[in-house]
Jmol script that loads the backbone (N, CA, C; Angstrom):
load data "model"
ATOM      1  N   UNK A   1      63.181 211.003 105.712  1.00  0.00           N
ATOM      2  CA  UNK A   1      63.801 210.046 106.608  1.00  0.00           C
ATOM      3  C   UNK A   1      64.951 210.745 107.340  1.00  0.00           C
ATOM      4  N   UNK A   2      65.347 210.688 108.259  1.00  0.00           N
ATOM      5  CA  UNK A   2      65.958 211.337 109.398  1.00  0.00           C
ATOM      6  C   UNK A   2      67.148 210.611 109.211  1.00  0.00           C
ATOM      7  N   UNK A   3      68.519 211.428 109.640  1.00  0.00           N
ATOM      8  CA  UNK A   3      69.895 210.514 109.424  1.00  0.00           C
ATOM      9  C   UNK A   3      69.828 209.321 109.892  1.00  0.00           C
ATOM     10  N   UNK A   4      69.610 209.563 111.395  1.00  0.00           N
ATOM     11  CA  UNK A   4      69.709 208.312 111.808  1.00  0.00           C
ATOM     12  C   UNK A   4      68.803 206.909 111.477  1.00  0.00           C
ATOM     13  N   UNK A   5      67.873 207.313 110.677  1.00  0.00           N
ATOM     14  CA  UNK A   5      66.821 206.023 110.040  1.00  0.00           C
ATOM     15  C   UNK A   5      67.676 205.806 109.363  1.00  0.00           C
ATOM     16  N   UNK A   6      68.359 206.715 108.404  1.00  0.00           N
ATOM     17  CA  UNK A   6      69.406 206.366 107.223  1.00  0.00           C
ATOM     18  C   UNK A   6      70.530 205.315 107.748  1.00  0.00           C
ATOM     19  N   UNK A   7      71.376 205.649 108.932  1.00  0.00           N
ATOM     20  CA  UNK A   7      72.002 204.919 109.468  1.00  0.00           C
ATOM     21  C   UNK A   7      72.111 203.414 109.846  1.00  0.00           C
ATOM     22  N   UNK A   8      70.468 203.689 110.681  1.00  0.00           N
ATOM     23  CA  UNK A   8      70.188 202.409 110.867  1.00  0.00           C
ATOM     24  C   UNK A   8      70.108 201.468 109.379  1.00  0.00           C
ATOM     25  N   UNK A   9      69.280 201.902 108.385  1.00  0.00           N
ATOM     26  CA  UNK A   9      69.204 200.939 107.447  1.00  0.00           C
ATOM     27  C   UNK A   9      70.278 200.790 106.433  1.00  0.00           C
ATOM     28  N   UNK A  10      71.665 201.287 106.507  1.00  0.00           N
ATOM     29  CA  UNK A  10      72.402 201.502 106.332  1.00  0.00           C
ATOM     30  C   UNK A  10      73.050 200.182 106.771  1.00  0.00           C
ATOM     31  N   UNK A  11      73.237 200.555 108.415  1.00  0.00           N
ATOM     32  CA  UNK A  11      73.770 199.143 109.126  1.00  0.00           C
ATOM     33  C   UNK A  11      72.744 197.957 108.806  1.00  0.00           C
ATOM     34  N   UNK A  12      72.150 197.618 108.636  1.00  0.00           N
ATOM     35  CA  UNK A  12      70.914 196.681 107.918  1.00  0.00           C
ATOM     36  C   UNK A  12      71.498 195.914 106.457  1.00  0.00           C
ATOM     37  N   UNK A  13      71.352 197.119 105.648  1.00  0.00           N
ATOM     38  CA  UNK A  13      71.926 196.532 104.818  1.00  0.00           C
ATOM     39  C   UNK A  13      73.289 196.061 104.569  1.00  0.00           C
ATOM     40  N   UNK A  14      74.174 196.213 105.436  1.00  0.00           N
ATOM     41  CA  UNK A  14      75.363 195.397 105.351  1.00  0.00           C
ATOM     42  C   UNK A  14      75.473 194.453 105.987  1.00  0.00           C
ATOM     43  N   UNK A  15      74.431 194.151 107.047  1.00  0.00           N
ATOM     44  CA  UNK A  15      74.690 193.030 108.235  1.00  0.00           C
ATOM     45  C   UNK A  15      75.670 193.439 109.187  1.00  0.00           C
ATOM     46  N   UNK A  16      75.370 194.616 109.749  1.00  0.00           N
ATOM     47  CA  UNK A  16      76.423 195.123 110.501  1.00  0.00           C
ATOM     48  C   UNK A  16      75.928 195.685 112.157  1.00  0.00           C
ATOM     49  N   UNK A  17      76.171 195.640 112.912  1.00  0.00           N
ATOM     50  CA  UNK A  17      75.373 195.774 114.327  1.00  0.00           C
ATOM     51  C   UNK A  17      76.097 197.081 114.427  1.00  0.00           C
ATOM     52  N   UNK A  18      75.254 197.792 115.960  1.00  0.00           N
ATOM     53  CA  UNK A  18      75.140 198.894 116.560  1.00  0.00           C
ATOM     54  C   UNK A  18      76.374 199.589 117.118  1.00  0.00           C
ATOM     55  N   UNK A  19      76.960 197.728 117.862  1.00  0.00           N
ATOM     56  CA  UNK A  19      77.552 197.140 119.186  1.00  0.00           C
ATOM     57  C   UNK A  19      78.839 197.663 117.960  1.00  0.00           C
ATOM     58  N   UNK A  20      78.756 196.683 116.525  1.00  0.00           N
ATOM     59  CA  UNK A  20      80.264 197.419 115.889  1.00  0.00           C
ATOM     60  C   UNK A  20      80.970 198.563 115.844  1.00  0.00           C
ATOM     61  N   UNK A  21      79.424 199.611 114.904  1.00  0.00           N
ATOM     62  CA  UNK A  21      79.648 200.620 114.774  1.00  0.00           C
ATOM     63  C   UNK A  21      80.324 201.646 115.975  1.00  0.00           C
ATOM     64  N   UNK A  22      79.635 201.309 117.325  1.00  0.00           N
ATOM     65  CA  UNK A  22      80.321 201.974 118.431  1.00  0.00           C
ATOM     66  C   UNK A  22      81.593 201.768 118.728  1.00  0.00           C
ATOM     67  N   UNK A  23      81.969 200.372 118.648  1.00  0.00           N
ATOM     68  CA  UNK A  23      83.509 199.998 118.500  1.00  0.00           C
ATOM     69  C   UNK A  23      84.362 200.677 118.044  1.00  0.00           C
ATOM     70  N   UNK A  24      83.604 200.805 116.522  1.00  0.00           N
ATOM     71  CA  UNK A  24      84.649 201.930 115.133  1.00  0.00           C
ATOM     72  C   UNK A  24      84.655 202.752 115.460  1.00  0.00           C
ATOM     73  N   UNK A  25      83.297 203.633 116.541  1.00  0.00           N
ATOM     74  CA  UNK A  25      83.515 205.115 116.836  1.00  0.00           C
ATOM     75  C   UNK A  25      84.228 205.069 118.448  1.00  0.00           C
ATOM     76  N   UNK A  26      84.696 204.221 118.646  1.00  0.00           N
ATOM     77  CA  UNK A  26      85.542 204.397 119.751  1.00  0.00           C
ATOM     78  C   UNK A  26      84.373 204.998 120.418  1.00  0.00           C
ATOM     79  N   UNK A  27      83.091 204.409 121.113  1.00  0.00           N
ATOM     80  CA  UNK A  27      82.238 205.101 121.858  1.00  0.00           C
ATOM     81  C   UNK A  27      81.411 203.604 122.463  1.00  0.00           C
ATOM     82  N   UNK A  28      80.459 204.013 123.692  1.00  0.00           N
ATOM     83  CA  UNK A  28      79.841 202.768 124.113  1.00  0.00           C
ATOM     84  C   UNK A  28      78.608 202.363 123.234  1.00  0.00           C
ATOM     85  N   UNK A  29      78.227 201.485 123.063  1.00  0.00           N
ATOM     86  CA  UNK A  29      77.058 201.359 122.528  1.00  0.00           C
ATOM     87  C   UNK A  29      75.715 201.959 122.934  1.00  0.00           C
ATOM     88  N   UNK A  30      75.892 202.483 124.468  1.00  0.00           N
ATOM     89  CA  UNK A  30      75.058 203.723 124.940  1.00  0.00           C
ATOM     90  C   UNK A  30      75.113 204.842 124.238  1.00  0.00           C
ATOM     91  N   UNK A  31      76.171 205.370 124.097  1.00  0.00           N
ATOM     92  CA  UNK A  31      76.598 206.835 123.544  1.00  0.00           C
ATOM     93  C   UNK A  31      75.984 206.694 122.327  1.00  0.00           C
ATOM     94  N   UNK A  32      76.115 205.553 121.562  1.00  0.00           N
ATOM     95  CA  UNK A  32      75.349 205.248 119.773  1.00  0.00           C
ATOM     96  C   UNK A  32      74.137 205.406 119.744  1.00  0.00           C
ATOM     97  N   UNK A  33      73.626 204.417 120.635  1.00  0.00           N
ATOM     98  CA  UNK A  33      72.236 204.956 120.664  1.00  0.00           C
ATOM     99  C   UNK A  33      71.202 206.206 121.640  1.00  0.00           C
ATOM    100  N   UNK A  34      71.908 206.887 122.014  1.00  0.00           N
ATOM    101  CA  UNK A  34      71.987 207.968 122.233  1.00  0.00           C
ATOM    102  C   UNK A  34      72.082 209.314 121.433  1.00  0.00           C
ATOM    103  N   UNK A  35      72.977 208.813 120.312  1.00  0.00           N
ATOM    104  CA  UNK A  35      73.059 209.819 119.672  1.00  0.00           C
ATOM    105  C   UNK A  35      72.049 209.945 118.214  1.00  0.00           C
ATOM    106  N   UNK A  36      71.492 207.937 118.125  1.00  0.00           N
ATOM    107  CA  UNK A  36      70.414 207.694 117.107  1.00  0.00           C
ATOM    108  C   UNK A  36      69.240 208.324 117.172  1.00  0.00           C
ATOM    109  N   UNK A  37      68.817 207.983 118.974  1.00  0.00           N
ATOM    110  CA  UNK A  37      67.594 208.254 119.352  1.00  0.00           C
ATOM    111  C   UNK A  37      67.276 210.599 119.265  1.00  0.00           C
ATOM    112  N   UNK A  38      68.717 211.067 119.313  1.00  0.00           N
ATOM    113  CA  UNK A  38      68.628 212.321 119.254  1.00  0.00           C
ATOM    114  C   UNK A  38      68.762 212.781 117.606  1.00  0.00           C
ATOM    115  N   UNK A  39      69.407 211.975 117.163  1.00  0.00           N
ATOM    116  CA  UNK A  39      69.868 212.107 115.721  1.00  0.00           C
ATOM    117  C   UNK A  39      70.736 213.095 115.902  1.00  0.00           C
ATOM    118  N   UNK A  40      71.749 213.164 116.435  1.00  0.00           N
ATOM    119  CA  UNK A  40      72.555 214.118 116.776  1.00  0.00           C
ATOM    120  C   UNK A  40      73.910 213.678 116.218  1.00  0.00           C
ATOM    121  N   UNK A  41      74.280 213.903 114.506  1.00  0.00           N
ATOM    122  CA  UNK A  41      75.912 213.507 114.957  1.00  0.00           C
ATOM    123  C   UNK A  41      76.491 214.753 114.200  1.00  0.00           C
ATOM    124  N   UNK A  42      78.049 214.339 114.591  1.00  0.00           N
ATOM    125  CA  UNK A  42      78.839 215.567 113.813  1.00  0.00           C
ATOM    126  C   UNK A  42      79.225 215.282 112.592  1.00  0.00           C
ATOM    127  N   UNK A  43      80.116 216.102 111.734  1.00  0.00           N
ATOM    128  CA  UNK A  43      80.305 215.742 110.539  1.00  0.00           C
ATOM    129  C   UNK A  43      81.367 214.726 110.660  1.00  0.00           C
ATOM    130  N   UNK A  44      82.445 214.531 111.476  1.00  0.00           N
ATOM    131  CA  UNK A  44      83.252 213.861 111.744  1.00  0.00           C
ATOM    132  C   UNK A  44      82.476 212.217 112.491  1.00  0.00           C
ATOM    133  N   UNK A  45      81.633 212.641 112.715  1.00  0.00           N
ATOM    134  CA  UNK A  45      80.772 211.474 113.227  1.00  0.00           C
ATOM    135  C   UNK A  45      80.413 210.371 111.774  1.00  0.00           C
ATOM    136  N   UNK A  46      79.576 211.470 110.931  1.00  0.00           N
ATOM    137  CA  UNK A  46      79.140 210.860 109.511  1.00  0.00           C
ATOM    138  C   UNK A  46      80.268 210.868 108.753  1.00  0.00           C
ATOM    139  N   UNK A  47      81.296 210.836 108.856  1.00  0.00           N
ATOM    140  CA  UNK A  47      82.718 211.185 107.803  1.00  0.00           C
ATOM    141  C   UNK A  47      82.892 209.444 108.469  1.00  0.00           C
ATOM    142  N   UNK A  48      83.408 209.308 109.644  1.00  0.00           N
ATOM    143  CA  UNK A  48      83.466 207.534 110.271  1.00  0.00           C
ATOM    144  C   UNK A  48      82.684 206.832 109.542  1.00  0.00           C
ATOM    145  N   UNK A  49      81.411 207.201 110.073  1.00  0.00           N
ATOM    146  CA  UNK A  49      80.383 206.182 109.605  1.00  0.00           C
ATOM    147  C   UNK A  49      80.231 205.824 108.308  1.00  0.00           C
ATOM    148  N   UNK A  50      80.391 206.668 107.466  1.00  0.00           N
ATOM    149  CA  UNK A  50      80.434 206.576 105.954  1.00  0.00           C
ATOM    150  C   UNK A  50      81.853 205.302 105.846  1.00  0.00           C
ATOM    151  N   UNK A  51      82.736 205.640 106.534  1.00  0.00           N
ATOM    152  CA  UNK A  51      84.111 204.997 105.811  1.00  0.00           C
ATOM    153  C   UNK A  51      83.249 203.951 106.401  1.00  0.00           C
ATOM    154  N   UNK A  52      82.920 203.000 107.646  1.00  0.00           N
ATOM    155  CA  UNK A  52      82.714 201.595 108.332  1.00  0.00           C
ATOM    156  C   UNK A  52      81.541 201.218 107.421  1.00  0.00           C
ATOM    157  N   UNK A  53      80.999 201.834 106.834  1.00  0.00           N
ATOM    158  CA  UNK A  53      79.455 201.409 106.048  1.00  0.00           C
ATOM    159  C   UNK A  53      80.180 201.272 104.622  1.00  0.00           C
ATOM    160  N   UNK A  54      81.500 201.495 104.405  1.00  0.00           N
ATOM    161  CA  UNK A  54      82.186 201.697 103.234  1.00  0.00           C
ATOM    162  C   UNK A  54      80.833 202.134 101.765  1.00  0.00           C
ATOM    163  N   UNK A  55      80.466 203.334 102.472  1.00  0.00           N
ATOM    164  CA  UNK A  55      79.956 204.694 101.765  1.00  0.00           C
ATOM    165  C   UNK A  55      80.454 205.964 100.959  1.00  0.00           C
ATOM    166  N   UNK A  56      80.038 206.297 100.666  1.00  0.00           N
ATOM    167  CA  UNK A  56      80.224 207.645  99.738  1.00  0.00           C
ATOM    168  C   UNK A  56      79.641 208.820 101.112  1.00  0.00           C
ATOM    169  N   UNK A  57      80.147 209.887 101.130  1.00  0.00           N
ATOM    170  CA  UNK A  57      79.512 210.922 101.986  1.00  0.00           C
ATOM    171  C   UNK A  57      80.140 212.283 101.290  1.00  0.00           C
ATOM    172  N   UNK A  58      78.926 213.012 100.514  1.00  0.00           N
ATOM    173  CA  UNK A  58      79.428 213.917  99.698  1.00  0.00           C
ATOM    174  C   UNK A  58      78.559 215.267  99.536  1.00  0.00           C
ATOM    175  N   UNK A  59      79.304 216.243  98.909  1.00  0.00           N
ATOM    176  CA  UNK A  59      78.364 217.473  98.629  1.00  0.00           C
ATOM    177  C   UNK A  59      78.206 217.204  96.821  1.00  0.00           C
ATOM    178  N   UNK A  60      76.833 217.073  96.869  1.00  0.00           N
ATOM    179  CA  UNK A  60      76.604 216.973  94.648  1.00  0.00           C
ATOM    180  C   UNK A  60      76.056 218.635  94.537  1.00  0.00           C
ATOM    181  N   UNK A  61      76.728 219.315  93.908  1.00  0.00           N
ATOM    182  CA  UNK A  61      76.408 220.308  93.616  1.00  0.00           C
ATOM    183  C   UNK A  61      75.096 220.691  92.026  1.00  0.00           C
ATOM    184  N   UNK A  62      74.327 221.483  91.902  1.00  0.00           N
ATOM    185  CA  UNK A  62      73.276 221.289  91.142  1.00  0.00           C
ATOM    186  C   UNK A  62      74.199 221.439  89.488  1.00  0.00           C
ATOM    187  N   UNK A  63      74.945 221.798  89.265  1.00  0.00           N
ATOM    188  CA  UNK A  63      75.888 221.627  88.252  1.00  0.00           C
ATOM    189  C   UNK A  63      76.463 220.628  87.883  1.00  0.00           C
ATOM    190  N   UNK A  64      76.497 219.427  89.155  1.00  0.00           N
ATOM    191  CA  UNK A  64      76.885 217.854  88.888  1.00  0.00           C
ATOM    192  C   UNK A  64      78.492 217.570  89.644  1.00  0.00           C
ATOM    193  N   UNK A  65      78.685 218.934  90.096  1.00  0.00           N
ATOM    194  CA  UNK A  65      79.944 218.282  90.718  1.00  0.00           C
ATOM    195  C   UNK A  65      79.523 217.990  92.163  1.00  0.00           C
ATOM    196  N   UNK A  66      80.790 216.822  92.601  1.00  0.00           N
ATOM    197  CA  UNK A  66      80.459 215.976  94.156  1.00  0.00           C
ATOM    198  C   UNK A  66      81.682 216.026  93.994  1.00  0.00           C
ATOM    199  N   UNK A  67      81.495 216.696  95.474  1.00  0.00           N
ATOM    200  CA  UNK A  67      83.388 216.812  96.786  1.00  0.00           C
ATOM    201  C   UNK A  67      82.963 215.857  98.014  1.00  0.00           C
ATOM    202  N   UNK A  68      83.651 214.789  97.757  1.00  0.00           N
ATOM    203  CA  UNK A  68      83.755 213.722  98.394  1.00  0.00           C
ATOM    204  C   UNK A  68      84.062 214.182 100.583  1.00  0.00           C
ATOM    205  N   UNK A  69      83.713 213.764 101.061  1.00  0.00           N
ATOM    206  CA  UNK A  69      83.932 214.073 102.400  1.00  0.00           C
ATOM    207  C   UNK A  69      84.739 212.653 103.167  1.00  0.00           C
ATOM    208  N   UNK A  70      85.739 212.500 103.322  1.00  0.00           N
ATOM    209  CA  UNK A  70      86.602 211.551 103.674  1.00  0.00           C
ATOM    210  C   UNK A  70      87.468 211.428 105.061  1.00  0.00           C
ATOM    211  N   UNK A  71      87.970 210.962 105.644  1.00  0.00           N
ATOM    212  CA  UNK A  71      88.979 211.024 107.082  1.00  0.00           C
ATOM    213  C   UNK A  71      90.061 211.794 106.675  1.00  0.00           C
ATOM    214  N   UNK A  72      90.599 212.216 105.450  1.00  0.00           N
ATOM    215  CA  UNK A  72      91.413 212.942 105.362  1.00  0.00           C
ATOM    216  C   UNK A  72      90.994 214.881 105.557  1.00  0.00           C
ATOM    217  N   UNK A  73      89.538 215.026 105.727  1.00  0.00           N
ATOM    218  CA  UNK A  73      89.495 215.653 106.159  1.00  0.00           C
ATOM    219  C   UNK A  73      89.112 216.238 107.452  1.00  0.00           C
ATOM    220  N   UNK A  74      89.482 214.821 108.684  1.00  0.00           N
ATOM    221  CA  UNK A  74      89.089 215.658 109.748  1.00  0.00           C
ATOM    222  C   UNK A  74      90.883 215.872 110.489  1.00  0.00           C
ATOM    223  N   UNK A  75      90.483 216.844 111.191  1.00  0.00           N
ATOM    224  CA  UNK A  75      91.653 217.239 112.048  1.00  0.00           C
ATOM    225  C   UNK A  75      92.221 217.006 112.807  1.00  0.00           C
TER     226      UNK A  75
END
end "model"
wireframe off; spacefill off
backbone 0.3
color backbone group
């Protein structure tokens, strides 16, 4: 499944529209689906989206550790 399927059912399962998410990303609802239909986002893109989907967005390493990816780490 491709991020952006993830996304979408993501926003699905919270009851959450497109029209929001673009809001939160400070972008038009063109630019959103624009960037669905390419599946094109940045990490700072999925670092947002994770917080508005109030998600987890992480690296699990095969040893069991997970480094959380959060707004405190973008720049």
């Amino acid at each position: 499944m491709s991020v952006a399927n993830k996304i979408r059912a993501l926003l699905r399962l919270n009851n959450k529209k497109n029209s929001e998410l673009a809001a939160y990303l400070e972008m038009t609802p063109q630019s959103l689906t624009n960037k669905l239909n390419r599946d094109s986002f940045s990490a700072e893109d999925l670092i947002k989206i994770a917080e508005f989907l109030e998600c987890e967005l992480s690296f699990d390493t095969k040893d069991g550790v997970k480094i959380l990816l959060d707004t405190t780490d973008l720049r």
